[in-house]
Backbone as CSV, one residue per row, in Angstrom:
resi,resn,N_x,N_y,N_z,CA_x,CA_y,CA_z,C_x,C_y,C_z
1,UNK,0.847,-1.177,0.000,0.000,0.000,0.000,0.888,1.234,0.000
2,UNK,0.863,2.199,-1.088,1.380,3.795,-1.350,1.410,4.354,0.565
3,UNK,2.632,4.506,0.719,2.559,5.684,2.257,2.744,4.710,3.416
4,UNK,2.396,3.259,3.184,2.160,2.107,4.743,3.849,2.495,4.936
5,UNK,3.686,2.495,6.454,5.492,2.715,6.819,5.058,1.692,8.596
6,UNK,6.460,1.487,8.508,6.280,0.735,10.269,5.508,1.834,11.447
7,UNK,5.722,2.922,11.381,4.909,3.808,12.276,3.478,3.532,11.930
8,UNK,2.612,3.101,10.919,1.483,3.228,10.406,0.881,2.234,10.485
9,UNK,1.563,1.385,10.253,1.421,-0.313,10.313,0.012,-0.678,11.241
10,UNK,-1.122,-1.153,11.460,-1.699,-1.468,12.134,-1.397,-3.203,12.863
11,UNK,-1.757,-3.337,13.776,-1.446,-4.418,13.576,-2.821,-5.220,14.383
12,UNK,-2.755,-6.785,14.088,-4.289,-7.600,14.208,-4.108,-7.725,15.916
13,UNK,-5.478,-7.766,16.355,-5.321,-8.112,17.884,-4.490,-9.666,17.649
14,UNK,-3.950,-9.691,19.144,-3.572,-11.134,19.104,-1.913,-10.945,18.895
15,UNK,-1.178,-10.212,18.278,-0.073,-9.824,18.156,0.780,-8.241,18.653
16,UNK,1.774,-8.533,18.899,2.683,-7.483,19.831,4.134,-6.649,18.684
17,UNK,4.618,-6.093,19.063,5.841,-5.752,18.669,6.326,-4.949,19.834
18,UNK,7.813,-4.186,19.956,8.716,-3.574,20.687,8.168,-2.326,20.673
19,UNK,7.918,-1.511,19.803,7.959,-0.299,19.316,6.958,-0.376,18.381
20,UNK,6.768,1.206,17.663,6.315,1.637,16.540,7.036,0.991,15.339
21,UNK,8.208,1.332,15.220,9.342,1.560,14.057,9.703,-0.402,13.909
22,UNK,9.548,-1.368,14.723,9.980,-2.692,15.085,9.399,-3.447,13.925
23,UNK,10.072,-3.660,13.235,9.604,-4.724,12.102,9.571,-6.179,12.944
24,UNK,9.473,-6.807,14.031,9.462,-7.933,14.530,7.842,-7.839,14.863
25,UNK,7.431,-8.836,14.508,5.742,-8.935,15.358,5.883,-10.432,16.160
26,UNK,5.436,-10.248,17.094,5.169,-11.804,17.889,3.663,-12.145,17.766
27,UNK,3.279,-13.251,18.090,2.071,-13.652,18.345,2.248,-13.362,20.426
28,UNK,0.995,-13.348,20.525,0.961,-12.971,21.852,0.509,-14.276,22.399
29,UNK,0.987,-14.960,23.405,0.501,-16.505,24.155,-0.920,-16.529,24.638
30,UNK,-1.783,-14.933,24.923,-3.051,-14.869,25.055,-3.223,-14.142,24.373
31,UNK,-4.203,-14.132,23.451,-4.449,-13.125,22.592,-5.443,-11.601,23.162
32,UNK,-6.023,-12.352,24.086,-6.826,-11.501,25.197,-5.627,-10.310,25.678
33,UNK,-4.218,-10.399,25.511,-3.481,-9.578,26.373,-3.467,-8.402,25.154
34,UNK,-3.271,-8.690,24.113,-2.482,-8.407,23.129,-3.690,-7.445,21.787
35,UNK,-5.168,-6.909,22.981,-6.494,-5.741,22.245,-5.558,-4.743,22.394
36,UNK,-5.721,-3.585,21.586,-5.461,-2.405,21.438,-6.712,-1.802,21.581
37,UNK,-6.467,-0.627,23.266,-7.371,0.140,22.800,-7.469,1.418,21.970
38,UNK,-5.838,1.532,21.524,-6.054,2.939,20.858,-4.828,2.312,20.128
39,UNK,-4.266,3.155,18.578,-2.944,2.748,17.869,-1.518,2.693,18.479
40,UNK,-1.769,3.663,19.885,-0.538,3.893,20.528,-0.279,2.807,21.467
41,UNK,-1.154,2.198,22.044,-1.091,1.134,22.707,-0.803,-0.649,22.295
42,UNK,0.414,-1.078,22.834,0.304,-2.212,22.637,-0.166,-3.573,22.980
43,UNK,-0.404,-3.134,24.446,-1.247,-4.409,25.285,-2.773,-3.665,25.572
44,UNK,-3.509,-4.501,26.137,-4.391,-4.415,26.685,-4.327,-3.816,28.203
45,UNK,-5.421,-3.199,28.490,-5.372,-2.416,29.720,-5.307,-3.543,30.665
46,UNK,-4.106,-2.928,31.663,-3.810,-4.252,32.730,-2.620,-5.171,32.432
47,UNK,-2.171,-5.298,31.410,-1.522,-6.041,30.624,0.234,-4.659,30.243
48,UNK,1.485,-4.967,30.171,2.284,-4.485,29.791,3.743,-5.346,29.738
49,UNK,4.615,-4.895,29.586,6.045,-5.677,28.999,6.376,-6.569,28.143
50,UNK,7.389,-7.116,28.013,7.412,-8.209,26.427,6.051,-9.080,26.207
51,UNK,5.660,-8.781,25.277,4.354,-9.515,24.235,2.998,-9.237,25.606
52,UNK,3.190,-8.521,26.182,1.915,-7.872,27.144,1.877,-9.496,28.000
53,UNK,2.726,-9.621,28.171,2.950,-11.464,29.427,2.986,-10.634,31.014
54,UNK,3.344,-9.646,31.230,3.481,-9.091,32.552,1.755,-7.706,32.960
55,UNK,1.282,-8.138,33.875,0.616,-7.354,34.328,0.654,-6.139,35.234
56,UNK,0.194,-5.117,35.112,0.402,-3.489,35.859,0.008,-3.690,36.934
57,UNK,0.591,-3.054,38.020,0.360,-2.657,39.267,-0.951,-2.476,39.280
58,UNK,-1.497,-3.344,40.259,-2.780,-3.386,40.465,-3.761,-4.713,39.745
59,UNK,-3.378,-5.320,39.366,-3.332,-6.413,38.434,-2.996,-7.803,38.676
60,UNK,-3.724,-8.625,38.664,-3.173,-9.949,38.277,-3.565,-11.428,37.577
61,UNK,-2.779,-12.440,37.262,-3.165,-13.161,36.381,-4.067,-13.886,36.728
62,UNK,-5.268,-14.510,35.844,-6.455,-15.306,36.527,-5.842,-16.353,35.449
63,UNK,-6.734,-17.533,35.652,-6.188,-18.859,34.961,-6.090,-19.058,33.560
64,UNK,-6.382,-18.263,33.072,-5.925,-18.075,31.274,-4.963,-17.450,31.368
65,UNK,-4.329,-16.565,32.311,-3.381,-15.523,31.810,-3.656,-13.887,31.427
66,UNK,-5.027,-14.052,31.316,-5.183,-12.285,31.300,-5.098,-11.533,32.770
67,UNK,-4.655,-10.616,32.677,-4.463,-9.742,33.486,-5.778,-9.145,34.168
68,UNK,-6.259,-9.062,35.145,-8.018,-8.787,35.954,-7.713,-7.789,36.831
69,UNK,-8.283,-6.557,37.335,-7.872,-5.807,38.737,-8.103,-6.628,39.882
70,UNK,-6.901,-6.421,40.745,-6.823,-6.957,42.061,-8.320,-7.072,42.814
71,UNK,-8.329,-7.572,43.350,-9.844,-7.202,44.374,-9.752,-7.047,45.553
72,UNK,-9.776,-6.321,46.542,-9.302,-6.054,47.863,-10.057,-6.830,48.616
73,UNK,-10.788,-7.579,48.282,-11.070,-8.923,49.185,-10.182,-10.302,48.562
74,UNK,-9.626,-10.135,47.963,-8.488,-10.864,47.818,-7.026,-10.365,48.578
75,UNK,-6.624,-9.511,48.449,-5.653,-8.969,49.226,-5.820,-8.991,50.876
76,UNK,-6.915,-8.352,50.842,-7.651,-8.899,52.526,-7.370,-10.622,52.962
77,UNK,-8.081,-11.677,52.415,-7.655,-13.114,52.757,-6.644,-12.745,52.602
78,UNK,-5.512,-13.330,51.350,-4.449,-13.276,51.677,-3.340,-12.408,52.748
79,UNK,-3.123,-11.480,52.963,-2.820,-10.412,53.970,-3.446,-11.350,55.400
80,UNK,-4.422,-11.420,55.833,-4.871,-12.513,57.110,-4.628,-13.849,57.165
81,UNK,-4.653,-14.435,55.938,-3.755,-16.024,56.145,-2.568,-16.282,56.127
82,UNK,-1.561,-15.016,55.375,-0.659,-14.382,55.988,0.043,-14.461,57.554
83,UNK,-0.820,-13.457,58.222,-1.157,-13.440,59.346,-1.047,-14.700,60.322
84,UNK,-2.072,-15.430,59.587,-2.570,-16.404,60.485,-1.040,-17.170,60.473
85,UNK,-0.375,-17.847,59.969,0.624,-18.149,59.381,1.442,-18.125,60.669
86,UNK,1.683,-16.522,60.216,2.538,-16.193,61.174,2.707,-16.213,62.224
Protein backbone atom coordinates (compact mmCIF):
# COMPACT_ATOMS: atom_id res chain seq x y z
CA UNK A 1 0.00 0.00 0.00
CA UNK A 2 1.38 3.80 -1.35
CA UNK A 3 2.56 5.68 2.26
CA UNK A 4 2.16 2.11 4.74
CA UNK A 5 5.49 2.71 6.82
CA UNK A 6 6.28 0.74 10.27
CA UNK A 7 4.91 3.81 12.28
CA UNK A 8 1.48 3.23 10.41
CA UNK A 9 1.42 -0.31 10.31
CA UNK A 10 -1.70 -1.47 12.13
CA UNK A 11 -1.45 -4.42 13.58
CA UNK A 12 -4.29 -7.60 14.21
CA UNK A 13 -5.32 -8.11 17.88
CA UNK A 14 -3.57 -11.13 19.10
CA UNK A 15 -0.07 -9.82 18.16
CA UNK A 16 2.68 -7.48 19.83
CA UNK A 17 5.84 -5.75 18.67
CA UNK A 18 8.72 -3.57 20.69
CA UNK A 19 7.96 -0.30 19.32
CA UNK A 20 6.31 1.64 16.54
CA UNK A 21 9.34 1.56 14.06
CA UNK A 22 9.98 -2.69 15.09
CA UNK A 23 9.60 -4.72 12.10
CA UNK A 24 9.46 -7.93 14.53
CA UNK A 25 5.74 -8.94 15.36
CA UNK A 26 5.17 -11.80 17.89
CA UNK A 27 2.07 -13.65 18.35
CA UNK A 28 0.96 -12.97 21.85
CA UNK A 29 0.50 -16.51 24.15
CA UNK A 30 -3.05 -14.87 25.06
CA UNK A 31 -4.45 -13.12 22.59
CA UNK A 32 -6.83 -11.50 25.20
CA UNK A 33 -3.48 -9.58 26.37
CA UNK A 34 -2.48 -8.41 23.13
CA UNK A 35 -6.49 -5.74 22.24
CA UNK A 36 -5.46 -2.41 21.44
CA UNK A 37 -7.37 0.14 22.80
CA UNK A 38 -6.05 2.94 20.86
CA UNK A 39 -2.94 2.75 17.87
CA UNK A 40 -0.54 3.89 20.53
CA UNK A 41 -1.09 1.13 22.71
CA UNK A 42 0.30 -2.21 22.64
CA UNK A 43 -1.25 -4.41 25.29
CA UNK A 44 -4.39 -4.42 26.68
CA UNK A 45 -5.37 -2.42 29.72
CA UNK A 46 -3.81 -4.25 32.73
CA UNK A 47 -1.52 -6.04 30.62
CA UNK A 48 2.28 -4.49 29.79
CA UNK A 49 6.05 -5.68 29.00
CA UNK A 50 7.41 -8.21 26.43
CA UNK A 51 4.35 -9.52 24.23
CA UNK A 52 1.91 -7.87 27.14
CA UNK A 53 2.95 -11.46 29.43
CA UNK A 54 3.48 -9.09 32.55
CA UNK A 55 0.62 -7.35 34.33
CA UNK A 56 0.40 -3.49 35.86
CA UNK A 57 0.36 -2.66 39.27
CA UNK A 58 -2.78 -3.39 40.46
CA UNK A 59 -3.33 -6.41 38.43
CA UNK A 60 -3.17 -9.95 38.28
CA UNK A 61 -3.17 -13.16 36.38
CA UNK A 62 -6.46 -15.31 36.53
CA UNK A 63 -6.19 -18.86 34.96
CA UNK A 64 -5.92 -18.08 31.27
CA UNK A 65 -3.38 -15.52 31.81
CA UNK A 66 -5.18 -12.29 31.30
CA UNK A 67 -4.46 -9.74 33.49
CA UNK A 68 -8.02 -8.79 35.95
CA UNK A 69 -7.87 -5.81 38.74
CA UNK A 70 -6.82 -6.96 42.06
CA UNK A 71 -9.84 -7.20 44.37
CA UNK A 72 -9.30 -6.05 47.86
CA UNK A 73 -11.07 -8.92 49.19
CA UNK A 74 -8.49 -10.86 47.82
CA UNK A 75 -5.65 -8.97 49.23
CA UNK A 76 -7.65 -8.90 52.53
CA UNK A 77 -7.66 -13.11 52.76
CA UNK A 78 -4.45 -13.28 51.68
CA UNK A 79 -2.82 -10.41 53.97
CA UNK A 80 -4.87 -12.51 57.11
CA UNK A 81 -3.75 -16.02 56.15
CA UNK A 82 -0.66 -14.38 55.99
CA UNK A 83 -1.16 -13.44 59.35
CA UNK A 84 -2.57 -16.40 60.49
CA UNK A 85 0.62 -18.15 59.38
CA UNK A 86 2.54 -16.19 61.17
Amino acid sequence: TVGLTLATLSLKDGYWRSSSQSDKIVKCETEASCVRASPDDNCTIGHTGPICSVCTEGYNKNAVGVCEPCSSAGVSIGFYALLTVL
